[in-house]
C-alpha positions, -999 to +999 in steps of 0.1 A: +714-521+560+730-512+530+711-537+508+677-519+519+690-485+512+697-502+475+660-520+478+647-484+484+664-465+459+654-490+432+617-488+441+622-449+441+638-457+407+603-477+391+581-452+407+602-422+386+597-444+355+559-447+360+552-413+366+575-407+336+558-429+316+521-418+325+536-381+317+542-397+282+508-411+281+490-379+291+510-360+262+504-384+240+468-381+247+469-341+237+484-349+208+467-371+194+434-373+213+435-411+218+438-428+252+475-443+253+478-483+263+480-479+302+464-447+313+424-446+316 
């Protein structure tokens, strides 16, 4: 049970870090006006 909490978590943890990342990636893309590796 407690193992699955921890599975859980960690997913919730790489979800955060994608929409972090495409955050980056769509910032990036105002400042420079170029699509960023990943996004689009």
């Amino acid at each position: 049970m407690y193992l699955l909490i921890e599975k859980v978590y960690l997913v919730i943890e790489e979800e955060h870090l994608l929409i972090e990342k495409m955050y980056f990636g769509i910032e990036s893309v105002y400042f420079n006006g170029q699509c960023p590796i990943g996004v689009g």
